[in-house]
Backbone of each chain as ProteinMPNN parsed JSONL, in Angstrom:
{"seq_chain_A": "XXXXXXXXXXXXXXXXXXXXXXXXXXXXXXXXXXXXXXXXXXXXXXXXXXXXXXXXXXXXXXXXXXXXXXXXXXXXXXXXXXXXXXXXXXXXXXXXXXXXXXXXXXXXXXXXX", "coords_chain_A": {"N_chain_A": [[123.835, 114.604, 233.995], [123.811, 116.51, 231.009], [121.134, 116.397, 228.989], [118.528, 115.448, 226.303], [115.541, 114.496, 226.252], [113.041, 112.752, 224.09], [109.501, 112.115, 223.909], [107.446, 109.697, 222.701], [106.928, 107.497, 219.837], [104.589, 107.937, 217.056], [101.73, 107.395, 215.428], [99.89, 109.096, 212.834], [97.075, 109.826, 211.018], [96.677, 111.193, 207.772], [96.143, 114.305, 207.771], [96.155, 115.24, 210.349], [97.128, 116.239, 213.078], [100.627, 116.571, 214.779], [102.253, 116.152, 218.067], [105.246, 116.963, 219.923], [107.263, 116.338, 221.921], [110.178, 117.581, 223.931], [112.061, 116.804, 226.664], [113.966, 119.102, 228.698], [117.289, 118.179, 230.738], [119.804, 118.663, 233.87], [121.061, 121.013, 233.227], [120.365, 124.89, 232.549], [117.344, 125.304, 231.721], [116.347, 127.802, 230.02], [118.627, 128.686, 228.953], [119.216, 128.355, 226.641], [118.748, 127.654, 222.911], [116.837, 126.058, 221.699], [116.414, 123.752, 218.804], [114.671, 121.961, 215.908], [115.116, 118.873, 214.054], [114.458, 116.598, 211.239], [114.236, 113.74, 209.9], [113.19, 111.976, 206.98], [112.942, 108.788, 206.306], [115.673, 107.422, 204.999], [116.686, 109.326, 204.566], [118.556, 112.301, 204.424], [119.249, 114.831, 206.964], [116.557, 117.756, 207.579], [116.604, 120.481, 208.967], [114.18, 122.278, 210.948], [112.974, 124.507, 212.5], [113.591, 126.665, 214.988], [113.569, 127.262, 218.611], [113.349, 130.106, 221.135], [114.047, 129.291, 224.326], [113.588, 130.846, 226.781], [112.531, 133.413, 226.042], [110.406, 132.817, 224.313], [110.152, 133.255, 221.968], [110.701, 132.5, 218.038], [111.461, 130.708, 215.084], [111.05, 129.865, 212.05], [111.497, 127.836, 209.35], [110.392, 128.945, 205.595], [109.214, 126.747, 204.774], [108.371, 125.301, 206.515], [106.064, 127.373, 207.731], [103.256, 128.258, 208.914], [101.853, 125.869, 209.078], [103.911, 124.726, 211.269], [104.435, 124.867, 214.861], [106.256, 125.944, 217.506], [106.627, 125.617, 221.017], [107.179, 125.999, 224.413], [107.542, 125.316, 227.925], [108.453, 126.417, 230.635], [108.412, 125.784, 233.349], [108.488, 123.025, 233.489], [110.591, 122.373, 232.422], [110.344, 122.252, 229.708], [110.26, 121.285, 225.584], [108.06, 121.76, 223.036], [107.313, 120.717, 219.872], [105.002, 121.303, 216.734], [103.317, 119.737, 214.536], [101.034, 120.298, 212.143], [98.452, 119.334, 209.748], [99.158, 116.672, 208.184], [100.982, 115.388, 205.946], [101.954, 111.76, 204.046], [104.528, 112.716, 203.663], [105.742, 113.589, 205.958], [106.594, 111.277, 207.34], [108.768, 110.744, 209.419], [111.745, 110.641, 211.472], [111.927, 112.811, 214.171], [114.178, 115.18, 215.837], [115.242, 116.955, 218.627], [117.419, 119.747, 219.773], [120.007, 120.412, 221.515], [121.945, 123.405, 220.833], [124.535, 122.226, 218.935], [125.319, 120.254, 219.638], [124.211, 118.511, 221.711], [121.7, 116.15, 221.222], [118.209, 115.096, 220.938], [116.676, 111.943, 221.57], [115.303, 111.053, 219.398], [111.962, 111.406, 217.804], [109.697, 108.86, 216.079], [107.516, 109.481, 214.125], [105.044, 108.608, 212.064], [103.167, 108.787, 209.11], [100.443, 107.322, 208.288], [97.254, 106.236, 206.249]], "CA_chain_A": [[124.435, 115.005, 232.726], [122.96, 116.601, 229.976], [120.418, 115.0, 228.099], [116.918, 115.407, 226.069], [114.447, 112.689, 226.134], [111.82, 112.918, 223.459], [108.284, 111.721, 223.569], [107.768, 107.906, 221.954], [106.451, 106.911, 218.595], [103.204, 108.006, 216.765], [100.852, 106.97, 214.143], [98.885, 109.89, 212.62], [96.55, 109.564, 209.822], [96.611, 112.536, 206.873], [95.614, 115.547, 207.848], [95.94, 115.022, 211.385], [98.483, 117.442, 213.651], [101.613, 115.423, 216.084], [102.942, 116.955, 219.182], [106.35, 116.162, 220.053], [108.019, 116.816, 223.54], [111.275, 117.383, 224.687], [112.117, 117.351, 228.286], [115.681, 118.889, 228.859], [117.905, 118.119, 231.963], [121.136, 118.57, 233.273], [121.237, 122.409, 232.462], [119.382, 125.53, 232.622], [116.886, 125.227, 230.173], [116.541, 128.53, 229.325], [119.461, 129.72, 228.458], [119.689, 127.531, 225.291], [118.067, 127.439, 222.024], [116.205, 124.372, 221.125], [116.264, 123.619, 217.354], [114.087, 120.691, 215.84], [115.495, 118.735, 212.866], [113.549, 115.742, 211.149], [115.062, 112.958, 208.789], [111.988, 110.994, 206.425], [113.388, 107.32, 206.076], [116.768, 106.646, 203.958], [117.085, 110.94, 203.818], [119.293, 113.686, 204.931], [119.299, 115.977, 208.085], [116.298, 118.635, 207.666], [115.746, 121.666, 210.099], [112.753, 122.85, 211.543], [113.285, 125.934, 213.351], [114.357, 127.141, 216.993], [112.735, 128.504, 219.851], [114.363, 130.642, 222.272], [113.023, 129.053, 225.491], [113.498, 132.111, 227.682], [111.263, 134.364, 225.599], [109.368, 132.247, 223.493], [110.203, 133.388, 220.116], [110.481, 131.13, 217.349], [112.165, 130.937, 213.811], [110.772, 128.729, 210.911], [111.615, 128.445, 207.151], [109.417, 128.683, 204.884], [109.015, 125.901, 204.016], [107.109, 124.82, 207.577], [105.503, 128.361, 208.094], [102.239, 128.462, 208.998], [101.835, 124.358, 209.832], [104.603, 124.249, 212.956], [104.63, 125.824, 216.049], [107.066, 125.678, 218.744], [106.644, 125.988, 222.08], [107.52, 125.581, 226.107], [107.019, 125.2, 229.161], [109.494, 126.703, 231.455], [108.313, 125.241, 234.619], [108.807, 121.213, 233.142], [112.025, 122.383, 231.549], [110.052, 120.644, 228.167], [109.981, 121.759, 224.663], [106.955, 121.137, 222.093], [107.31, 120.997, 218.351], [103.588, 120.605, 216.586], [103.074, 119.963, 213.306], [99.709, 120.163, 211.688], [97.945, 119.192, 208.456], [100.282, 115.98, 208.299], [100.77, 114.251, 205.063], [102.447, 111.178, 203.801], [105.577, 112.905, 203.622], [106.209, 113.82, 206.927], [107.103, 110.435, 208.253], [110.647, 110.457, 210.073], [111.972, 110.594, 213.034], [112.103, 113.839, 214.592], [114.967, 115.423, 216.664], [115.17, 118.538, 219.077], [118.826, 119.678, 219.836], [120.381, 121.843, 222.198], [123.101, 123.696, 219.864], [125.152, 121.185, 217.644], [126.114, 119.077, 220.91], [122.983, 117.787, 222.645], [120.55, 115.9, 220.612], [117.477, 114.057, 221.799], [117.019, 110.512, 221.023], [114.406, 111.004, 218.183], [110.949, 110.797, 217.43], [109.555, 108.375, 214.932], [106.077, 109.894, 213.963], [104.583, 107.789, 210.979], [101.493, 109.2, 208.619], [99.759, 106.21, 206.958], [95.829, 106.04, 206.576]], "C_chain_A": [[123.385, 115.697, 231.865], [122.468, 116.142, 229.183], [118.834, 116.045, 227.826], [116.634, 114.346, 225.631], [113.534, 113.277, 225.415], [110.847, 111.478, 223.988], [107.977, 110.337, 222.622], [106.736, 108.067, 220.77], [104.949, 107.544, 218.283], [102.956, 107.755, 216.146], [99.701, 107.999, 213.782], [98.154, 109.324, 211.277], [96.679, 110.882, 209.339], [95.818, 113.359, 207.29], [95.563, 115.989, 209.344], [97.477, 115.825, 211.912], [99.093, 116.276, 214.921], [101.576, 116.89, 216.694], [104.065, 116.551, 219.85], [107.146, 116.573, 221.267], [109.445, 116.888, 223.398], [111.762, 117.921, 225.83], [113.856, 117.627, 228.052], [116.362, 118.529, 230.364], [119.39, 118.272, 232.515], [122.095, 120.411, 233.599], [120.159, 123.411, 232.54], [118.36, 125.705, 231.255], [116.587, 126.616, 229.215], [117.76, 129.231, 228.43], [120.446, 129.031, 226.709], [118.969, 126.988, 224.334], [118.114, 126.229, 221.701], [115.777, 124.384, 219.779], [115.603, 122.371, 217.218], [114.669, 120.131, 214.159], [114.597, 117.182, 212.348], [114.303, 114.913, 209.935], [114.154, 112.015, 208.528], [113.572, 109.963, 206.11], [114.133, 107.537, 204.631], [117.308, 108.283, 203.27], [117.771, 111.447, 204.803], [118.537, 114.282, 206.183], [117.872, 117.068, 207.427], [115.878, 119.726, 208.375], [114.605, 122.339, 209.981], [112.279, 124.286, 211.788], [113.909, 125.384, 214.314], [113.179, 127.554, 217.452], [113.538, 129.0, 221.201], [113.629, 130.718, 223.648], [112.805, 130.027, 226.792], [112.861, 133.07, 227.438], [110.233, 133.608, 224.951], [109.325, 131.982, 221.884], [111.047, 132.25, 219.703], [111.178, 131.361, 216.065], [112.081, 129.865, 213.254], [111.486, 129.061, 210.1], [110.615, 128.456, 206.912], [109.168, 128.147, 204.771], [107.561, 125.343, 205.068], [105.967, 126.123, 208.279], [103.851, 128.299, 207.901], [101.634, 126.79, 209.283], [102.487, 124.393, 210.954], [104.637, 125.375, 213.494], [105.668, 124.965, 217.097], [106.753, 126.461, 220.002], [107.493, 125.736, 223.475], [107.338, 126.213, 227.24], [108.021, 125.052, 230.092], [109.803, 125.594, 232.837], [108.617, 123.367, 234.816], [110.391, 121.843, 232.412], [111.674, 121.584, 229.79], [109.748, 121.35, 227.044], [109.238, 121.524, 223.768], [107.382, 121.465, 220.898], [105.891, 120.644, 217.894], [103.517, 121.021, 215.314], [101.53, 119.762, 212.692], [99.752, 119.501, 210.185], [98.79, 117.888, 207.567], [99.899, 115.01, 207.063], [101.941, 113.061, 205.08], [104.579, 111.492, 203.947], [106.253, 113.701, 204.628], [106.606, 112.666, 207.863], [108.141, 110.74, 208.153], [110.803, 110.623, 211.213], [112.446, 112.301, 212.989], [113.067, 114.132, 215.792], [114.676, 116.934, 217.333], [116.987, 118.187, 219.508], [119.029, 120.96, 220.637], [121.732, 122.427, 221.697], [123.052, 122.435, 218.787], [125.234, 120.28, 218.483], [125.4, 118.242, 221.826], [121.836, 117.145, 221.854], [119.827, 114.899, 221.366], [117.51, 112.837, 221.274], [116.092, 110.076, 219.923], [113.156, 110.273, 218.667], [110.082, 110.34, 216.196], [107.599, 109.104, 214.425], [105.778, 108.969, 212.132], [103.15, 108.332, 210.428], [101.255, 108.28, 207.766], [97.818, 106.294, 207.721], [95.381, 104.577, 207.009]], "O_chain_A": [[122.188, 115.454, 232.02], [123.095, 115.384, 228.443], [118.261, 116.866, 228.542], [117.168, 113.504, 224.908], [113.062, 114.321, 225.865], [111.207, 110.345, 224.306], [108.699, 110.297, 221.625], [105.76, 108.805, 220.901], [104.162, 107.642, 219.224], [103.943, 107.562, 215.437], [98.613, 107.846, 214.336], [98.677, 108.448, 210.588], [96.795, 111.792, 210.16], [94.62, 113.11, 207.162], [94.973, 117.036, 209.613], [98.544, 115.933, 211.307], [98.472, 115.506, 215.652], [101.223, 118.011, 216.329], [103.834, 115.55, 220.528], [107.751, 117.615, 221.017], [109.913, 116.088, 222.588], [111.907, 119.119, 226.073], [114.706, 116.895, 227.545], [115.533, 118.742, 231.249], [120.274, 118.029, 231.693], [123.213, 120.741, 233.994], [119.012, 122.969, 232.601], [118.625, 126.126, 230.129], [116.582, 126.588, 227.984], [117.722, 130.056, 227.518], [121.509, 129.164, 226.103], [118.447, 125.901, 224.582], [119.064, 125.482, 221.469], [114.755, 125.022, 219.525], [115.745, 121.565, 218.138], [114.633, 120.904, 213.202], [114.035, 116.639, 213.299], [114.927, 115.545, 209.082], [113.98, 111.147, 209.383], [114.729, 110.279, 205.832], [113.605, 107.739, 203.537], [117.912, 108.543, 202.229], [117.625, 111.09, 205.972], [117.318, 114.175, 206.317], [118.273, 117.315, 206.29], [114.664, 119.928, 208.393], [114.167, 122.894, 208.973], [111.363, 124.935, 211.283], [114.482, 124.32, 214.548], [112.159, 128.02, 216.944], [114.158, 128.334, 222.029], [112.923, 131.626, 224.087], [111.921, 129.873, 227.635], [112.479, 133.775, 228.372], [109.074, 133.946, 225.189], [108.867, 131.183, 221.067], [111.732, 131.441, 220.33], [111.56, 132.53, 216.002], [112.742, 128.888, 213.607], [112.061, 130.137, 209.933], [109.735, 128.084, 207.688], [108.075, 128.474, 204.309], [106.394, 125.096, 204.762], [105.179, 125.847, 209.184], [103.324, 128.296, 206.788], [100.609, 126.874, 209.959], [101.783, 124.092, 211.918], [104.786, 126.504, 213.026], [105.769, 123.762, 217.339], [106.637, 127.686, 220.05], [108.588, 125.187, 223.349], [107.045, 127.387, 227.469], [108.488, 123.964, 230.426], [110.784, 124.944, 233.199], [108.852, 122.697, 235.822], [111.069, 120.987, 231.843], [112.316, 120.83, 229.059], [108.892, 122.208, 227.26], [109.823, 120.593, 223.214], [107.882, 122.584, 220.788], [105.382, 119.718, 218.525], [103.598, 122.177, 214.901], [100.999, 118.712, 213.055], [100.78, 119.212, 209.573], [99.049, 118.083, 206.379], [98.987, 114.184, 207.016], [102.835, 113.177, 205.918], [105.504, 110.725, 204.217], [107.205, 114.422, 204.329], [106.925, 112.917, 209.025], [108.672, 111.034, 207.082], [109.861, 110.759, 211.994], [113.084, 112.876, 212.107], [112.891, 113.432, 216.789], [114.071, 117.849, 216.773], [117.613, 117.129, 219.563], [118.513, 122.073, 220.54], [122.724, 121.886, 222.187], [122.152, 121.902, 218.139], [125.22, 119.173, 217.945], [125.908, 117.413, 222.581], [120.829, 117.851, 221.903], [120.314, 114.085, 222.151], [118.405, 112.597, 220.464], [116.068, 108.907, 219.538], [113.013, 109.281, 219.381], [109.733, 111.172, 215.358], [106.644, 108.519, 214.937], [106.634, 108.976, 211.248], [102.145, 108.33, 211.138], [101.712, 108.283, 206.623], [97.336, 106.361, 208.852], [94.205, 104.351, 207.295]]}, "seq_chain_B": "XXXXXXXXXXXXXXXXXXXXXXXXXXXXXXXXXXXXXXXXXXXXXXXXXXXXXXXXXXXXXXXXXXXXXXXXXXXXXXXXXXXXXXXXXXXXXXXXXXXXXXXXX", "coords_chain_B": {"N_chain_B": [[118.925, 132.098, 200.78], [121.423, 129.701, 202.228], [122.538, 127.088, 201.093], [123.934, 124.026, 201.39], [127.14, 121.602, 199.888], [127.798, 118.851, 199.219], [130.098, 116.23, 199.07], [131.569, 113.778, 198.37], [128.875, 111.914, 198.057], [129.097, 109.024, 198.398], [131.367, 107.228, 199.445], [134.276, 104.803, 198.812], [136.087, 102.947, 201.288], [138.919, 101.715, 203.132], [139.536, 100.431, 206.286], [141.922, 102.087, 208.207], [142.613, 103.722, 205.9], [142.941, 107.19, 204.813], [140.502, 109.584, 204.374], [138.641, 112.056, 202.862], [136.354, 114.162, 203.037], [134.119, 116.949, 200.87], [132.42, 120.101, 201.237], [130.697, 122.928, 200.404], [129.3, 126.154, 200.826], [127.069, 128.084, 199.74], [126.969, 130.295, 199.637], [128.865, 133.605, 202.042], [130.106, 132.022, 204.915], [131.679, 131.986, 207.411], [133.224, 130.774, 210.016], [131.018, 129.311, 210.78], [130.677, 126.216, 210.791], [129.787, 122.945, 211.331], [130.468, 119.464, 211.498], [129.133, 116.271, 211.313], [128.595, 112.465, 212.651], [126.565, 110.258, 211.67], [124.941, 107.199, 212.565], [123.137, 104.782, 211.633], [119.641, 104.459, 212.924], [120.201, 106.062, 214.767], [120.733, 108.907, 216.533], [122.195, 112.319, 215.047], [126.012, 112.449, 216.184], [127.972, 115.113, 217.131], [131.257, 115.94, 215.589], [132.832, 118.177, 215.385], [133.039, 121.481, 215.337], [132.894, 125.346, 214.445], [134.394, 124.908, 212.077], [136.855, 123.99, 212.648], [137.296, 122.875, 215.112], [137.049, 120.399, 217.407], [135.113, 118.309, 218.751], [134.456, 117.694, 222.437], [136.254, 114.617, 223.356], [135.938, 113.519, 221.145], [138.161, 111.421, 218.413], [141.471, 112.508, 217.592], [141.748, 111.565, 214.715], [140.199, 112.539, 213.541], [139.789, 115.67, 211.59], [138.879, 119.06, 210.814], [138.708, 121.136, 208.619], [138.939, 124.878, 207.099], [137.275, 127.759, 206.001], [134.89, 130.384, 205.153], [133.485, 129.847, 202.304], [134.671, 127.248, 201.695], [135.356, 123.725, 203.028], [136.692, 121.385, 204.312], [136.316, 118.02, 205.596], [138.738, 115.636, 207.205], [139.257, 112.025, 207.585], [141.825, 110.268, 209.351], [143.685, 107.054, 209.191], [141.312, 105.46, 209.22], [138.782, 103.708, 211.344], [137.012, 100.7, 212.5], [134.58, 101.915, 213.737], [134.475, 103.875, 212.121], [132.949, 103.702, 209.466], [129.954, 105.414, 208.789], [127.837, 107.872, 208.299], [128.55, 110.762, 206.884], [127.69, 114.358, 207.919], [127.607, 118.484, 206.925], [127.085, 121.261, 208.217], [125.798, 124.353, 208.454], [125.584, 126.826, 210.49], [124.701, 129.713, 210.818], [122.658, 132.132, 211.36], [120.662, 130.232, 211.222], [120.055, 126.522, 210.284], [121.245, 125.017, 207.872], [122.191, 121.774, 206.638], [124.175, 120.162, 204.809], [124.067, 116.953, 202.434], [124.963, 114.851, 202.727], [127.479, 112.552, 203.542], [127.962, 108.761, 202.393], [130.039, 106.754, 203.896], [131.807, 103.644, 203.499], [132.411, 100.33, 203.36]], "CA_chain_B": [[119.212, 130.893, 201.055], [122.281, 129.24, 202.296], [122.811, 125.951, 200.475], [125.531, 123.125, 201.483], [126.751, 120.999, 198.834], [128.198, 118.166, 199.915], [130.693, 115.431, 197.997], [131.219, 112.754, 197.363], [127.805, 110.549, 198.337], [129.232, 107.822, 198.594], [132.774, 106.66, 199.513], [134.151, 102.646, 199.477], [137.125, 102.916, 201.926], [139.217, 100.355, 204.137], [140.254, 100.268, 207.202], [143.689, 101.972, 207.719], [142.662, 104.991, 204.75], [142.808, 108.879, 205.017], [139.364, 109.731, 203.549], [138.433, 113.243, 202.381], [134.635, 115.154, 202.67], [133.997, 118.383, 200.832], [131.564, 121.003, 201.945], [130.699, 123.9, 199.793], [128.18, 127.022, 201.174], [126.738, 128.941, 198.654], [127.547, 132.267, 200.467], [129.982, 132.997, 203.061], [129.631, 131.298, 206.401], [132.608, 132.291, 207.912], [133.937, 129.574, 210.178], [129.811, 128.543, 211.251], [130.097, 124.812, 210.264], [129.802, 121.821, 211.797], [130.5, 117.959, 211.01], [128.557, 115.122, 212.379], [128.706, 111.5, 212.259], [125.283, 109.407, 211.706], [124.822, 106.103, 212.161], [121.744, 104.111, 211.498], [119.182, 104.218, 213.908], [120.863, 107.02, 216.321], [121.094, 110.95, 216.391], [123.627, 113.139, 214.822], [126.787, 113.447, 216.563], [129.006, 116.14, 216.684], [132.619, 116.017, 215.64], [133.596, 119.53, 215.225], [132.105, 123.051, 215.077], [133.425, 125.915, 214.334], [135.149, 124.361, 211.2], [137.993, 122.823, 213.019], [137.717, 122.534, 216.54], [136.872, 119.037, 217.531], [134.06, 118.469, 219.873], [135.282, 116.87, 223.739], [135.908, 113.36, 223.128], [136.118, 113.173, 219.537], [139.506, 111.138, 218.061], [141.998, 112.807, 217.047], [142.307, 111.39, 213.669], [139.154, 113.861, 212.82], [139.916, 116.825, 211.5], [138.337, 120.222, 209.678], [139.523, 122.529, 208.036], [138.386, 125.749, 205.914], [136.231, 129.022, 206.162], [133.923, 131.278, 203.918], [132.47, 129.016, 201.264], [135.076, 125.792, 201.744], [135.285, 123.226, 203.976], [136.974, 119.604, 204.505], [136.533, 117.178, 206.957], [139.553, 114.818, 207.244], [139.724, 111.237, 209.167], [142.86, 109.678, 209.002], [143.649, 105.994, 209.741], [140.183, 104.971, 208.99], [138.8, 102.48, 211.989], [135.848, 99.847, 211.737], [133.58, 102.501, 213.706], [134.116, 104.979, 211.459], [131.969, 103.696, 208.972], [128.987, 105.795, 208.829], [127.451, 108.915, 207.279], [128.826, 112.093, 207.751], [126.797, 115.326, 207.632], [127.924, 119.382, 206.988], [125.447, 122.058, 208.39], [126.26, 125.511, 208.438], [124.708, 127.217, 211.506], [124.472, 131.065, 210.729], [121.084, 132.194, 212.006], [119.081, 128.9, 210.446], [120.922, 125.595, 210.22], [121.394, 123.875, 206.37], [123.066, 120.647, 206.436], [124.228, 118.938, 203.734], [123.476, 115.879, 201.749], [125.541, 113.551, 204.047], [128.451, 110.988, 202.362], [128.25, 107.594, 203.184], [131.583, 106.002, 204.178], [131.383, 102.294, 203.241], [133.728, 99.597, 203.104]], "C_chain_B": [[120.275, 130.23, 201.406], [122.097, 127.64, 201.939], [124.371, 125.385, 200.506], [125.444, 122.026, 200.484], [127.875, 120.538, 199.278], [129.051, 117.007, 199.007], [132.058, 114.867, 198.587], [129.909, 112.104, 198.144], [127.968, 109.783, 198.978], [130.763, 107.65, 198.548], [133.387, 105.493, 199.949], [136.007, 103.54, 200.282], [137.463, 101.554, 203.023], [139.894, 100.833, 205.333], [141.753, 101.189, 207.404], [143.507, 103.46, 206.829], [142.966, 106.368, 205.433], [141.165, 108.785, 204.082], [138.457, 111.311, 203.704], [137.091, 113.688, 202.573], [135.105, 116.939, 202.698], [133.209, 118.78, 201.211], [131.862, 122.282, 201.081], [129.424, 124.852, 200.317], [127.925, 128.01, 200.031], [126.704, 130.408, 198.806], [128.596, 131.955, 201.713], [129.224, 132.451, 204.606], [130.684, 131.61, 207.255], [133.124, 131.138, 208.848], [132.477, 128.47, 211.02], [129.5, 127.551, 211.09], [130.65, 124.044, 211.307], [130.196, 120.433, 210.956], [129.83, 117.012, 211.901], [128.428, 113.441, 211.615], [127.415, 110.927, 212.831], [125.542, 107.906, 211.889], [123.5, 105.448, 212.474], [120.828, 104.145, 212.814], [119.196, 105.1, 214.944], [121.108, 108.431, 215.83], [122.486, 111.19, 216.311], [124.545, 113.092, 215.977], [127.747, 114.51, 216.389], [130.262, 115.964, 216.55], [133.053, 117.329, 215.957], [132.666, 120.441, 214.733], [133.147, 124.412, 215.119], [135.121, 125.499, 213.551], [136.24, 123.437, 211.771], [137.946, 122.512, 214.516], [136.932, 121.236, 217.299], [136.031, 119.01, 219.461], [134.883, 117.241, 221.226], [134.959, 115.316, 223.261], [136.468, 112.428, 221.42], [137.697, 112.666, 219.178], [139.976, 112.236, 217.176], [142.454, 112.757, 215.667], [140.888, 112.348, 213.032], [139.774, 114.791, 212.635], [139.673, 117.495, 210.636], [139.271, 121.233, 209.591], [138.605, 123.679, 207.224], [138.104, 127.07, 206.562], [135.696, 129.738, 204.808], [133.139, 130.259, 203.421], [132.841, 127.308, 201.63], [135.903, 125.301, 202.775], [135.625, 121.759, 203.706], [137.185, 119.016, 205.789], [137.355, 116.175, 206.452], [139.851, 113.383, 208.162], [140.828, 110.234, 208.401], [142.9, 108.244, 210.05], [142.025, 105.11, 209.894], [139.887, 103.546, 210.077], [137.664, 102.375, 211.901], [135.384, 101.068, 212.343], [133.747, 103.678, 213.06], [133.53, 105.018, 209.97], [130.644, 104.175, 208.867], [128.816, 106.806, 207.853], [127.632, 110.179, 208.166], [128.398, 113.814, 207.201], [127.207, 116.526, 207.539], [127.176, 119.693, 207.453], [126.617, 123.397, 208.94], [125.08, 125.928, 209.876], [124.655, 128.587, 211.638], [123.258, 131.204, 211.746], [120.258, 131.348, 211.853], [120.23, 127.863, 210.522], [120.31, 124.839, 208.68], [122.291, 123.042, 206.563], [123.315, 120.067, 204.97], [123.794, 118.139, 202.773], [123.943, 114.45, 202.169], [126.678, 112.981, 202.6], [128.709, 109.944, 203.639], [129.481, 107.194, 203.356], [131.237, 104.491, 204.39], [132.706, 101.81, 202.932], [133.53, 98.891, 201.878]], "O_chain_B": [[120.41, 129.667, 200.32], [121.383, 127.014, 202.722], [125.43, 125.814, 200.048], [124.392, 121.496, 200.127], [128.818, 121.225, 199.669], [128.46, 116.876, 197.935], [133.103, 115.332, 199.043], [130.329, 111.697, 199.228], [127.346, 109.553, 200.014], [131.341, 107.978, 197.511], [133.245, 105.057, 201.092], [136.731, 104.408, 199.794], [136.693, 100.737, 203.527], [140.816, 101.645, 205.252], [142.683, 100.876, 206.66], [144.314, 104.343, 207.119], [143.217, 106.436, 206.636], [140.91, 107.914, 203.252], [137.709, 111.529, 204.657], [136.578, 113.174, 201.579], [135.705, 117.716, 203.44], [132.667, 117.92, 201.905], [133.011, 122.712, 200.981], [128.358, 124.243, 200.223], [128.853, 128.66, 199.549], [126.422, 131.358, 198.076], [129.014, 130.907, 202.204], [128.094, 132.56, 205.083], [130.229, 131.292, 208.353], [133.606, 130.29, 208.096], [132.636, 127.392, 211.594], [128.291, 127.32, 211.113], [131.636, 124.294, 212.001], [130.185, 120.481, 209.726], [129.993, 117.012, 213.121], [128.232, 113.224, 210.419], [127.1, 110.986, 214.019], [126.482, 107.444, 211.244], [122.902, 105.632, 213.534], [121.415, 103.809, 213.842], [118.42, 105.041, 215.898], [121.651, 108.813, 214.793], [123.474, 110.759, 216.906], [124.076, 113.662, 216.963], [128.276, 114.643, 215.286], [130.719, 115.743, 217.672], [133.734, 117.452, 216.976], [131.748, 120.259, 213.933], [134.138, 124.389, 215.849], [136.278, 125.614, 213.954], [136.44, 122.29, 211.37], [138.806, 121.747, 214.951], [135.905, 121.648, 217.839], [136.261, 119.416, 220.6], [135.619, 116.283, 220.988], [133.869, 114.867, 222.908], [136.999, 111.417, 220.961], [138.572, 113.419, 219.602], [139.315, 112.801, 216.304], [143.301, 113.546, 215.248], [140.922, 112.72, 211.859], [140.562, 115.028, 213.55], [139.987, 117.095, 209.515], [140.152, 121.841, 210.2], [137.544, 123.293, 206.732], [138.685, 127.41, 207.592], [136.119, 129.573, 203.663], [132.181, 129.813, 204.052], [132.032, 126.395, 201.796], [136.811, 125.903, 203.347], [134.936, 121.038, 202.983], [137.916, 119.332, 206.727], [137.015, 115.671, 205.382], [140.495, 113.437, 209.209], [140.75, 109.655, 207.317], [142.433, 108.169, 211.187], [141.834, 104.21, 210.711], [140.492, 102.494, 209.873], [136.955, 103.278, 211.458], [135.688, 101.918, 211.506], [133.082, 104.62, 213.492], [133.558, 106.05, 209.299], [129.881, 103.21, 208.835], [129.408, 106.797, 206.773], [127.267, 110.555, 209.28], [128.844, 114.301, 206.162], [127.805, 116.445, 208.612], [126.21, 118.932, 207.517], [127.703, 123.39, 209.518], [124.01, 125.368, 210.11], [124.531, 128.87, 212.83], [123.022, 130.484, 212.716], [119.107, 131.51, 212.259], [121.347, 128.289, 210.814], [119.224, 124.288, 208.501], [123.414, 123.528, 206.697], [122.457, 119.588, 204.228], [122.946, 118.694, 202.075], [123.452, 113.335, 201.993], [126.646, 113.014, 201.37], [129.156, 109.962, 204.786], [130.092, 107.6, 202.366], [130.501, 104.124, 205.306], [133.704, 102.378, 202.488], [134.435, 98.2, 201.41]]}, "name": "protein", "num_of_chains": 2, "seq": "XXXXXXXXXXXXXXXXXXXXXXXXXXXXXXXXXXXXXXXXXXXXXXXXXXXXXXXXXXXXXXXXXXXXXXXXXXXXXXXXXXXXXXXXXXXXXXXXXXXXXXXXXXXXXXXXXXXXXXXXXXXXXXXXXXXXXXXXXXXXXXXXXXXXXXXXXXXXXXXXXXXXXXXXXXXXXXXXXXXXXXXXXXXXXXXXXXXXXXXXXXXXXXXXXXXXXXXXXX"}
C-alpha cells in the first residue's frame, strides 16, 4: 500500500540544524510532489514547501527561505526536509505528504537547551 | 498571499447534530480546497478535495460544498468519532490551511 514512514524523534539544542526523512512506498516516487507541513504543540497545520522529486526543484515561503532545504534521493525512494538555525519555536511534529491523501506519521523534533 | 479564515474555533455539539464549518479564502481559489479531520496525536486526514468530492472511504454524512472565496464543510448525524478538529487548506500552487475548529461535546 501506500505509505510514508518518517524518521523518529529529535532533540536539538538552539541554533543547531534537524534532518528529517521520508521514505515513500507503494508508488512511484517520482511522479509525486512531496510537501512538508509542521504543527508546534496545541497549533494549527503550517506548510513548508514541496519538492518535485523527479527534478529536484523546490518551493518555500518566505517565511522558511533561506533556513530549509529540501531534498532526495531517487534511488531510496526517500525525501529530506532540513531545517537549520533552530530555535525554540520550531518544536512540533513535522509531516511530509504525498498530495492531500498520503501523510507520513510525523516527526516530533524538540529544541530545548 | 492566500489566507483561510476559518469559523467557528470551537464548536460544543452532541451526538446525533448536523454541524456546520466555514472557510473563507481571501482571493479566489476556485474549487482547490480541501477538509481534513485531526485528531490528537495522528496526521491530517483527508475528507474531501476538490471542495466536495469526498475522499475513498470517507462517510457519507461528510459533505463540502462551495467555490471561489466560500466554502462549508457539512457532517450530518454527528457520531462519537467525529469529535475532532477539522482543518481547511486551499492548495493552489502553495498550501494555506486554516485555523482548524474543534468539534467538542
Amino acid at each position: 500500500q501506500v505509505q510514508l514512514v518518517q524518521s523518529g524523534a529529535e532533540v536539538k539544542k538552539p541554533g543547531a540544524s534537524v534532518k528529517v526523512s521520508c521514505k515513500a512506498s507503494g508508488y512511484t516516487f517520482t511522479a509525486y510532489y512531496i510537501h512538508w507541513v509542521r504543527q508546534a504543540p496545541g497549533q494549527g497545520l503550517e506548510w513548508m514547501g514541496w519538492i518535485n522529486p523527479n527534478i529536484g526543484g523546490t518551493n518555500y515561503p518566505p517565511k522558511f527561505q533561506g533556513r530549509i532545504t529540501m531534498t532526495r534521493d531517487t534511488s531510496i525512494s526517500t525525501a529530506y526536509m532540513e531545517l537549520s538555525n533552530l530555535g525554540s519555536d520550531d518544536t512540533a511534529v513535522y509531516y511530509c505528504a504525498r498530495g492531500n491523501a498520503v501523510w507520513g506519521q510525523g516527526t516530533l523534533v524538540t529544541v530545548s537547551s | 498571499d492566500i489566507q483561510m479564515t476559518q469559523s467557528p474555533s470551537t464548536l460544543s455539539a452532541s451526538v446525533g447534530d448536523t454541524v456546520t464549518i466555514t472557510c473563507r479564502a481571501s482571493q479566489n481559489i476556485n474549487s482547490w480546497l480541501a477538509w481534513y479531520q485531526q485528531k490528537p496525536g495522528k496526521a491530517p486526514k483527508l475528507l474531501i478535495h476538490q471542495a466536495s468530492s469526498l475522499d475513498n472511504g470517507v462517510p457519507s454524512r461528510f459533505s463540502g460544498s462551495g467555490s471561489g472565496t466560500q466554502f462549508t464543510l457539512i457532517i450530518t448525524s454527528l457520531q462519537p468519532d467525529d469529535f475532532a478538529t477539522y482543518y481547511c487548506q486551499q492548495y493552489t500552487s502553495y498550501w494555506t490551511f486554516g485555523q482548524g475548529t474543534k468539534v467538542e461535546i
